[in-house]
GUTORLUM-723310 format. One record per atom (N, C-alpha, C): x, y, z. Coordinates in steps of 0.05 Angstrom, whole numbers, padded with zeros to 5 digits, always signed. Layout:
BEGIN
XYZ/...
END
This chain:
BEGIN
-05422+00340+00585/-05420+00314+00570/-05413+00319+00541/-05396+00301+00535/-05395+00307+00495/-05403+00282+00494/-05408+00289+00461/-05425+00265+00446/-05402+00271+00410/-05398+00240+00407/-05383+00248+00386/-05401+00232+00353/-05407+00257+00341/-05414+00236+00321/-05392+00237+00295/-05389+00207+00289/-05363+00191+00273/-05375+00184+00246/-05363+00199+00227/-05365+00184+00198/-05354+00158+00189/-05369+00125+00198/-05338+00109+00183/-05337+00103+00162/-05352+00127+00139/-05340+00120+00117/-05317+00147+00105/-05310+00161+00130/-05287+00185+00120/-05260+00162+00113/-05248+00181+00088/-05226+00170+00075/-05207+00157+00099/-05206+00135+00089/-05170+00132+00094/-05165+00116+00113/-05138+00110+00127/-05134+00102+00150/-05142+00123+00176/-05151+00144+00168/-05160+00162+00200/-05182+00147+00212/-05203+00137+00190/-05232+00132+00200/-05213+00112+00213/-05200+00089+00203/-05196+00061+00219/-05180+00069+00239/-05159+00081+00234/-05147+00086+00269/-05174+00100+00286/-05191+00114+00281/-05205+00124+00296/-05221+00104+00303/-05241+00091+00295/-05247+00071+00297/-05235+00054+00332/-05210+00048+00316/-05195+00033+00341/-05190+00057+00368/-05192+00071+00374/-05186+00094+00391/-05214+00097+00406/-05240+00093+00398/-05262+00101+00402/-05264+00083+00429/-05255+00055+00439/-05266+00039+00454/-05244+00048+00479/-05223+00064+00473/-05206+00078+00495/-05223+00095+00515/-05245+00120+00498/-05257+00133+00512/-05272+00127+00522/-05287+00102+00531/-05299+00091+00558/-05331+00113+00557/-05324+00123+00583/-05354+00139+00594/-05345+00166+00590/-05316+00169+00576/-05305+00206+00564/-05323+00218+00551/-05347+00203+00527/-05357+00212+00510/-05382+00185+00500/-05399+00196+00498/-05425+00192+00476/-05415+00177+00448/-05416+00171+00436/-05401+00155+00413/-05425+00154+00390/-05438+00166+00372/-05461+00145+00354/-05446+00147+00320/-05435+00126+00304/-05431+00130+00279/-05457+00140+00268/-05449+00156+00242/-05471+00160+00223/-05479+00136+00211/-05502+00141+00191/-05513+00119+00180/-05504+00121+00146/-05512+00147+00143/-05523+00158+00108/-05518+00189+00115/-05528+00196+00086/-05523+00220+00089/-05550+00242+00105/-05542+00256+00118/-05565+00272+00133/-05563+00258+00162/-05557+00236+00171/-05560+00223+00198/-05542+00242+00217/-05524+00254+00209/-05503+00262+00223/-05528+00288+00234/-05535+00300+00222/-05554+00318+00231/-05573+00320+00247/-05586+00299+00242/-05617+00292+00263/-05605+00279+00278/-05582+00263+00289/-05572+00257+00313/-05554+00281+00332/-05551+00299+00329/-05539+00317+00328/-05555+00332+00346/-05586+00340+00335/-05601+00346+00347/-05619+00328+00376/-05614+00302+00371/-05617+00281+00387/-05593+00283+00415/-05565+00289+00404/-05555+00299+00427/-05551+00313+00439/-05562+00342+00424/-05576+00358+00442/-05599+00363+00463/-05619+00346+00458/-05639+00330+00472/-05631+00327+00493/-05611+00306+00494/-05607+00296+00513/-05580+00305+00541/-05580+00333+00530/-05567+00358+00544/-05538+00355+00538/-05533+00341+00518/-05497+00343+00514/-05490+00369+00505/-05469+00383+00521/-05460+00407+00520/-05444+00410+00494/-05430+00393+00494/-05405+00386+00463/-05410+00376+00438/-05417+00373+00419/-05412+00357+00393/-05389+00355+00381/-05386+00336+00380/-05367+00332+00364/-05369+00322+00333/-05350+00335+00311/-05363+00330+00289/-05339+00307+00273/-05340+00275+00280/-05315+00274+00264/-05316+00251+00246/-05305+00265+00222/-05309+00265+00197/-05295+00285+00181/-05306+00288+00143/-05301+00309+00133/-05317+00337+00139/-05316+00351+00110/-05319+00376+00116/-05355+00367+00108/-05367+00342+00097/-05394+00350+00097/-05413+00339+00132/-05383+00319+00144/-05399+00315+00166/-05407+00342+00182/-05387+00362+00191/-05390+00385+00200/-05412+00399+00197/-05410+00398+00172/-05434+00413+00160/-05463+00407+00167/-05469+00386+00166/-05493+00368+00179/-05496+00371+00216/-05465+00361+00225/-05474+00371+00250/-05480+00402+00263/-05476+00420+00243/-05477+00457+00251/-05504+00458+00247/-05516+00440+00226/-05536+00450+00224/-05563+00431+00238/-05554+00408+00246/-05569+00401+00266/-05565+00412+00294/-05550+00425+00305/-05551+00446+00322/-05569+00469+00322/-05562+00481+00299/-05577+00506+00285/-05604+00496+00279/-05617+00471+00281/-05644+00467+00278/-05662+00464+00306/-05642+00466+00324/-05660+00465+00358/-05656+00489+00362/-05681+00495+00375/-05681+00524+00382/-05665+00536+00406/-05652+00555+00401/-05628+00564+00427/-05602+00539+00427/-05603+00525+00419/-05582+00499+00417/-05554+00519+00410/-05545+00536+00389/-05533+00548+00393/-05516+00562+00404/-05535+00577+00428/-05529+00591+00454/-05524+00572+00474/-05525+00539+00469/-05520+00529+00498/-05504+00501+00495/-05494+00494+00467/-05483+00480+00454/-05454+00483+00441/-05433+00464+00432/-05408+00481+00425/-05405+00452+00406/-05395+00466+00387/-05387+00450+00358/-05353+00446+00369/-05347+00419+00367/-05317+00409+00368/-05310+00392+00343/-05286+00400+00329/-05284+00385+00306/-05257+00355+00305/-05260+00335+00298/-05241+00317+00296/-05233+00304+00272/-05212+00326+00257/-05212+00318+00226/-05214+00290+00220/-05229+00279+00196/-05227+00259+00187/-05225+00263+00153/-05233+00276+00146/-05239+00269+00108/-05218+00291+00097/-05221+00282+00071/-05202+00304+00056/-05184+00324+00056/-05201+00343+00058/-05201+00373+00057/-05198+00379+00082/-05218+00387+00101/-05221+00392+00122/-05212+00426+00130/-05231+00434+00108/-05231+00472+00109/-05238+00473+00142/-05245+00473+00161/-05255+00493+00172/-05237+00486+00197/-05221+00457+00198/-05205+00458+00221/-05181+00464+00210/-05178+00463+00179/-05150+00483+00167/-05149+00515+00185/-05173+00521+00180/-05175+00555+00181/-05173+00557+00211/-05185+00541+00224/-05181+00551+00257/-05151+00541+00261/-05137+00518+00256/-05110+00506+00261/-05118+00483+00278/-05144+00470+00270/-05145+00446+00292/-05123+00421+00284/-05113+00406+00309/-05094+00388+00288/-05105+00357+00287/-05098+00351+00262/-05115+00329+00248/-05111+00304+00259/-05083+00306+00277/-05077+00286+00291/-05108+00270+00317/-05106+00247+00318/-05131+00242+00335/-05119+00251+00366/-05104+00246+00367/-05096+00248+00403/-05087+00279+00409/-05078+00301+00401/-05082+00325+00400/-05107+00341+00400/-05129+00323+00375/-05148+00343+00375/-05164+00340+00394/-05167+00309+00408/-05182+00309+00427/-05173+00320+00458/-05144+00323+00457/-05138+00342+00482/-05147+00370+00473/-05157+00378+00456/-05161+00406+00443/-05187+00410+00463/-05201+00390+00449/-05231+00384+00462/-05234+00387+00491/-05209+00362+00502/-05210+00356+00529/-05199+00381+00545/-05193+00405+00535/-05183+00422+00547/-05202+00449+00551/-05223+00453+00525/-05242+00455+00520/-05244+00493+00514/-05225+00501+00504/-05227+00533+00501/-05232+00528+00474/-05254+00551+00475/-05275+00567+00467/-05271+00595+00452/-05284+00592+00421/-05281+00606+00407/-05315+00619+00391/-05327+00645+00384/-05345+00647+00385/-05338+00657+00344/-05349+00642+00327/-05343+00645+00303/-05376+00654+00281/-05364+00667+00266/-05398+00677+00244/-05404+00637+00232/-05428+00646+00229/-05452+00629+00206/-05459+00636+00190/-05452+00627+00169/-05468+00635+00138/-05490+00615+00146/-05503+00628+00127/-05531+00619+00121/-05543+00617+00082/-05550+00595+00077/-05559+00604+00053/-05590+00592+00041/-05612+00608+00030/-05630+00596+00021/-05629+00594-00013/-05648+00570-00015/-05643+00562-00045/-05658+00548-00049/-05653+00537-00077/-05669+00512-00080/-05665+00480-00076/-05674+00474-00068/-05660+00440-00071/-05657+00421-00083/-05648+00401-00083/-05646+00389-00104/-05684+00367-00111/-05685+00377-00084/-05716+00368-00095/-05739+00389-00106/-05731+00417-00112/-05744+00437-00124/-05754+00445-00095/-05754+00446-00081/-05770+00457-00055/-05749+00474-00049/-05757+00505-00039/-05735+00517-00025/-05724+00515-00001/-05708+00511+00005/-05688+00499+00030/-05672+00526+00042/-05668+00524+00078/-05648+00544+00082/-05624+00520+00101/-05600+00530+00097/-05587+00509+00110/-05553+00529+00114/-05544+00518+00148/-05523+00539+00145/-05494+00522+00135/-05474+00530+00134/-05452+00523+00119/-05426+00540+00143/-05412+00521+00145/-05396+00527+00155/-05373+00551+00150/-05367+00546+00128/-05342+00563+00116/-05342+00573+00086/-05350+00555+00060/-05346+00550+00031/-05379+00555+00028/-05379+00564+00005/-05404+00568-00009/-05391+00582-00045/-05406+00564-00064/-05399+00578-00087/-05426+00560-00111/-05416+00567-00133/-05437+00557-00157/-05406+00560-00184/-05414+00547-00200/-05395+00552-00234/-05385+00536-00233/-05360+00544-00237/-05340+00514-00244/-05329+00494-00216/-05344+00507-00195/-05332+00484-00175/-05358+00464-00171/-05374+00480-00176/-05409+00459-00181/-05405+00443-00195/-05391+00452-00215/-05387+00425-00242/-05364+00405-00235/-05342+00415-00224/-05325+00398-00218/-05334+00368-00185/-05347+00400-00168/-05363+00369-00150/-05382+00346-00168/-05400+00361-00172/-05414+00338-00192/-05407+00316-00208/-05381+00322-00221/-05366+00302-00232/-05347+00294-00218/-05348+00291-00189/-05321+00267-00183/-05327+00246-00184/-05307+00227-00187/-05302+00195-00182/-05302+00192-00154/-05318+00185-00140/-05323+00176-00115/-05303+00157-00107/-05304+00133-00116/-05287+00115-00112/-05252+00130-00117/-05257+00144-00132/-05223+00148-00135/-05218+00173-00107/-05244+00182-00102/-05230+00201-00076/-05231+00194-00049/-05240+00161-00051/-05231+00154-00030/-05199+00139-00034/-05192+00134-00046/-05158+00121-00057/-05138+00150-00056/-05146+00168-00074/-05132+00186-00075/-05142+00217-00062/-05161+00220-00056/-05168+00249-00040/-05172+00272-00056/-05155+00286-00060/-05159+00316-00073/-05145+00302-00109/-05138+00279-00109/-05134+00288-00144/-05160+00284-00148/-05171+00262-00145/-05199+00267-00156/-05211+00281-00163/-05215+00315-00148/-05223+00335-00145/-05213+00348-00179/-05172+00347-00171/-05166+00363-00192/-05175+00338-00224/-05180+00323-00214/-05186+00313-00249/-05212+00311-00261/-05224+00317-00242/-05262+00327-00246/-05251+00357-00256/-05244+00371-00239/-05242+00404-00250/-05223+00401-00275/-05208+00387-00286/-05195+00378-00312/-05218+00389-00336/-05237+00359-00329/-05260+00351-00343/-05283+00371-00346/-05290+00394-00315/-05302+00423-00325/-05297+00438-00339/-05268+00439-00347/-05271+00464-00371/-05273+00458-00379/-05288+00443-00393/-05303+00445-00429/-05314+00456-00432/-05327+00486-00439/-05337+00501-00446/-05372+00487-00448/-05397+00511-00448/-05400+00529-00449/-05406+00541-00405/-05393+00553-00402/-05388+00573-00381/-05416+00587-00375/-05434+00586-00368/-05452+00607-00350/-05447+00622-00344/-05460+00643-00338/-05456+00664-00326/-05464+00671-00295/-05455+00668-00275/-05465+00662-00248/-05469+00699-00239/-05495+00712-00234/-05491+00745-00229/-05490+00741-00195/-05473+00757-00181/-05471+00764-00154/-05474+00784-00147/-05515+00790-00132/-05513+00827-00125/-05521+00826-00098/-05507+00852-00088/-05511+00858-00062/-05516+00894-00069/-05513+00898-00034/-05518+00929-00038/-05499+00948-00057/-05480+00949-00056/-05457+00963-00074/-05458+00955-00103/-05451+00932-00108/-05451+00919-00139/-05467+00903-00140/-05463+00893-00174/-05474+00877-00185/-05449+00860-00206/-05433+00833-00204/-05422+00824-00216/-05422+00804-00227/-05411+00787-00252/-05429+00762-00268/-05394+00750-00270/-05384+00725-00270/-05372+00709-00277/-05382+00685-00279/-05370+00662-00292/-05375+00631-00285/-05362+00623-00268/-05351+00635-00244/-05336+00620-00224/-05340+00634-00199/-05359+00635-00179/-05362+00647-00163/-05353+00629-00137/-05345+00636-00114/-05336+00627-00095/-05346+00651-00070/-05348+00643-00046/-05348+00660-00016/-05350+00646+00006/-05338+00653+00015/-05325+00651+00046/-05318+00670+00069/-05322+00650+00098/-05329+00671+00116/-05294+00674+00132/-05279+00654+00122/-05249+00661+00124/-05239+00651+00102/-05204+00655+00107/-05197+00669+00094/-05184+00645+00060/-05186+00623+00079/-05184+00603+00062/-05195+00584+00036/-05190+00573+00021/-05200+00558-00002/-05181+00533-00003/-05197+00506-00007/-05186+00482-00002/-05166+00479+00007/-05167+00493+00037/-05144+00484+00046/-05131+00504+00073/-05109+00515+00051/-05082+00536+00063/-05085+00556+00028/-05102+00563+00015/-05107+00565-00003/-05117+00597+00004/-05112+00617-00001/-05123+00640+00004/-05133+00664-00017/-05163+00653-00020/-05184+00666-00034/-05184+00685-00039/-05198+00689+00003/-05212+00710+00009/-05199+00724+00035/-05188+00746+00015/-05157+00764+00043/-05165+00777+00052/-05163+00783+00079/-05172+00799+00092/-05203+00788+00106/-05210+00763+00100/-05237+00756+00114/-05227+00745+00144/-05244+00742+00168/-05245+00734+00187/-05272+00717+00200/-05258+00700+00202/-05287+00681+00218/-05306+00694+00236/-05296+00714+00245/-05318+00725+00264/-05317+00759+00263/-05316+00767+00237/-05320+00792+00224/-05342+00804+00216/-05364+00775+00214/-05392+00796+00213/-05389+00793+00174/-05374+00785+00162/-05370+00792+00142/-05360+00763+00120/-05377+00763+00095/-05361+00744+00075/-05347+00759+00054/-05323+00742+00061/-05314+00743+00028/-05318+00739-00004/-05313+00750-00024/-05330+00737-00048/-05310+00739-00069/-05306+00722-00079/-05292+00720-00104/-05306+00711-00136/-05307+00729-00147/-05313+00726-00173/-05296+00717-00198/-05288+00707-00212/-05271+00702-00238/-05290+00711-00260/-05286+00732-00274/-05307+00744-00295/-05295+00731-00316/-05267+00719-00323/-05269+00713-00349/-05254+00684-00348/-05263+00659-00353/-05262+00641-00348/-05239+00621-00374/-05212+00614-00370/-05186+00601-00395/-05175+00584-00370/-05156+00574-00390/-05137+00558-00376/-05109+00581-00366/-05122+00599-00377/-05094+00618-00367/-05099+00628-00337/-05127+00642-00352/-05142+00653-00319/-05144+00640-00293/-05145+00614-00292/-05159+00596-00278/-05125+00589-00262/-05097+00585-00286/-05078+00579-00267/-05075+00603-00257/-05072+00628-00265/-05067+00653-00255/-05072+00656-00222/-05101+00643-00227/-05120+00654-00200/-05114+00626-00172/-05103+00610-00190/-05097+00590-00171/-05066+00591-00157/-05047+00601-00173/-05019+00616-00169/-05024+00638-00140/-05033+00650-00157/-05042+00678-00136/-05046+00668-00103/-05070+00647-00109/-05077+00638-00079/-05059+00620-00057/-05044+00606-00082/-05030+00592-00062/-04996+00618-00056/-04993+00635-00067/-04971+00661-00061/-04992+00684-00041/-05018+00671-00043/-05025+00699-00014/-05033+00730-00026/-05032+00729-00055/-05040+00754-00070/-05059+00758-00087/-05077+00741-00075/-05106+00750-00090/-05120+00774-00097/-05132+00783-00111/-05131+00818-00112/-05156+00821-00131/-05161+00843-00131/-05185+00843-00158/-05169+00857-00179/-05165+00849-00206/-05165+00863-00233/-05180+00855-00252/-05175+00852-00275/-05186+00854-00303/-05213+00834-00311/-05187+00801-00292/-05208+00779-00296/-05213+00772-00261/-05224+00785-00243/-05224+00777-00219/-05233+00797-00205/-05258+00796-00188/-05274+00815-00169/-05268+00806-00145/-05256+00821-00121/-05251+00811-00095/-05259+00834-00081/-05287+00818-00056/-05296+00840-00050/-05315+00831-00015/-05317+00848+00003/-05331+00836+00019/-05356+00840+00019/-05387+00833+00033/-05406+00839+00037/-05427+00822+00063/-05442+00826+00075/-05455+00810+00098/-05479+00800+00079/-05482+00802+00054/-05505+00785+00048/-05510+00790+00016/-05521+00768+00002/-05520+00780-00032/-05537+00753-00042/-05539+00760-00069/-05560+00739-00075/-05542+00723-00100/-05538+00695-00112/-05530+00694-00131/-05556+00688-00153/-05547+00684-00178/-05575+00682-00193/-05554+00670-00225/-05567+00660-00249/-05567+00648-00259/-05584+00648-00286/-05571+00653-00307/-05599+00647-00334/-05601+00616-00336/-05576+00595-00334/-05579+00572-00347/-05585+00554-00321/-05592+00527-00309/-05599+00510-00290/-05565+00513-00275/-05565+00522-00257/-05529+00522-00244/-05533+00514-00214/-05519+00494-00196/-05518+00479-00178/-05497+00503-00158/-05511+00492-00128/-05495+00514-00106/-05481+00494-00086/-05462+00495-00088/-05452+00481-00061/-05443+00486-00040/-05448+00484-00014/-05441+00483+00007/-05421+00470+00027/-05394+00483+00024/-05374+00463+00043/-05369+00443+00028/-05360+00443-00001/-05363+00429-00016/-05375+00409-00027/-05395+00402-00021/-05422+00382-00023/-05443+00401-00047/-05453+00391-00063/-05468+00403-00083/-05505+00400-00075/-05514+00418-00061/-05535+00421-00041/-05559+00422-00053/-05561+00440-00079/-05583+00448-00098/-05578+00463-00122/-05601+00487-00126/-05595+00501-00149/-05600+00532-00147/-05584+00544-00161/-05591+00567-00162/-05629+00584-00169/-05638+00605-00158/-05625+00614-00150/-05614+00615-00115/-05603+00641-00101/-05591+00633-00078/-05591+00660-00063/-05594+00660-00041/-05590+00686-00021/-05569+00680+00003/-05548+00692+00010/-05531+00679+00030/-05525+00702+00041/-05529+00696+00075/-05530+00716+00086/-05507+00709+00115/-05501+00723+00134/-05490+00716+00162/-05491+00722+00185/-05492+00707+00206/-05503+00710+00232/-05466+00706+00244/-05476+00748+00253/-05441+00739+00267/-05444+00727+00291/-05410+00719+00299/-05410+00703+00321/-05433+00686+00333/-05444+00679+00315/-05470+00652+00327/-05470+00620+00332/-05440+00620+00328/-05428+00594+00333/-05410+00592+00344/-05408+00578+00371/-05388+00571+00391/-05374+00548+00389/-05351+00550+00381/-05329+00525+00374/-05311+00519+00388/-05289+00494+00393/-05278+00489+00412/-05249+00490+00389/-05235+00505+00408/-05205+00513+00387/-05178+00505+00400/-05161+00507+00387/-05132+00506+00401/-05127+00528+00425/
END
């Protein structure tokens, strides 16, 4: 059985064509919209209850997120459960990185065809935004610095009209100085920039490539550091990613590891899959292949 849970407040005309498409699939699928934020999760777990083999996550990249981890909160659900994705919002990192297509009637033959891909879980604990420590897994994206500051400051309303400028005109409005220092240590090093980023492939918003050489089911994250934070550095590193030559030198640490802690002198925010989750500090770790996904 699949069960699909639907964001209708993801951007755009997808939610409404989807919307209209939903009363096609009859007795194909389970159907429940979200409500708020977090519903997508505890129903999630609700359709696991009730033995649905499939989820479906559709929406953006924070509905996903909610439904992995209402999976990941029933016990064994994992091992007997499969995450299917049906782009809806923005971005949509994690069906970028597999190649799911965003189209509605493709992805759900993706589904309806139903091959199976066994992909890593990050994991990260921290603090929350209610001061209580929280562990919660993340699909793909995890970082703190200047993309914490740039989520925090979007125009909501403008990113549902326009999508990713919003994004770039919040991150406009982050560099204003003063920069933090975000430290990232694991077993080998110890490194400090204001712009930390990691990922379990290879991507960043998008087709955007971070983190080279990572693989979804490598057992392994990627980590990118920016140690020295301008408007020079920042286009540099954004050039680089979209040409595929990300690298470590002077102002930039590129590096892999299965687990590291970030940490913080000043109050600095961690986000998850782009959603701004809590606060530093943070431990992020990965469970390979512990998630079974439905792929092209």
């Amino acid at each position: 059985m699949i069960g699909i849970l639907f964001n209708p407040t993801a951007r755009g005309e997808k939610a409404l064509q989807f919307r209209e498409r939903l009363s096609e699939l009859g007795s194909a699928a389970r159907v429940l919209p979200t409500r708020g934020p977090g519903d997508a999760r505890v129903l999630a777990a609700e359709l696991i209850g009730e033995g649905v083999e499939t989820v479906v996550a559709a929406g953006g990249d924070g509905t996903v997120n909610e439904v992995l981890n209402g999976l990941a909160d029933v016990p064994g659900a994992l091992d007997r459960t499969r995450l299917a994705l049906i782009p809806l919002g923005t971005v949509n990192v994690l069906a970028k990185e597999l190649g799911i297509p965003s189209d509605f009637d493709t992805a759900w033959h993706v589904i309806q065809r139903g091959r199976e891909r066994r992909i890593d879980l990050p994991q990260a604990e921290f603090i929350g935004l209610d001061g209580h420590h929280e562990t919660r897994q993340f699909a793909l994206l995890a970082g703190a610095g200047l993309s914490t500051r740039s989520i925090e400051g979007v125009d909501w309303s403008l990113k549902k009209r326009h999508g990713q400028l919003a994004y770039i005109l919040s991150g406009i409005r982050a560099m204003r100085p003063p920069y933090p220092a975000i430290t990232v240590s694991c077993a080998d090093r110890s490194v400090s920039g204001p712009l930390v980023e990691i990922g379990s492939g290879r991507y960043f918003g998008g087709r955007l490539e971070l983190f080279p050489g990572t693989q979804v089911d490598d057992g392994q994250l990627g980590v990118t550091v920016v140690t020295r934070l301008n408007w020079f550095t920042l286009i540099g590193t954004w050039a680089r990613m979209a040409l595929g030559r990300i690298r470590s030198s002077s102002v930039r640490q590129v590096f892999h590891t299965d687990r590291l802690q970030l940490s913080c002198s000043a109050p600095m925010g961690l986000h998850l899959d782009g959603d701004v989750v809590g606060r530093l500090p943070a431990s992020i770790t990965v469970r390979p292949r512990a998630l079974r996904i439905v792929v092209p």
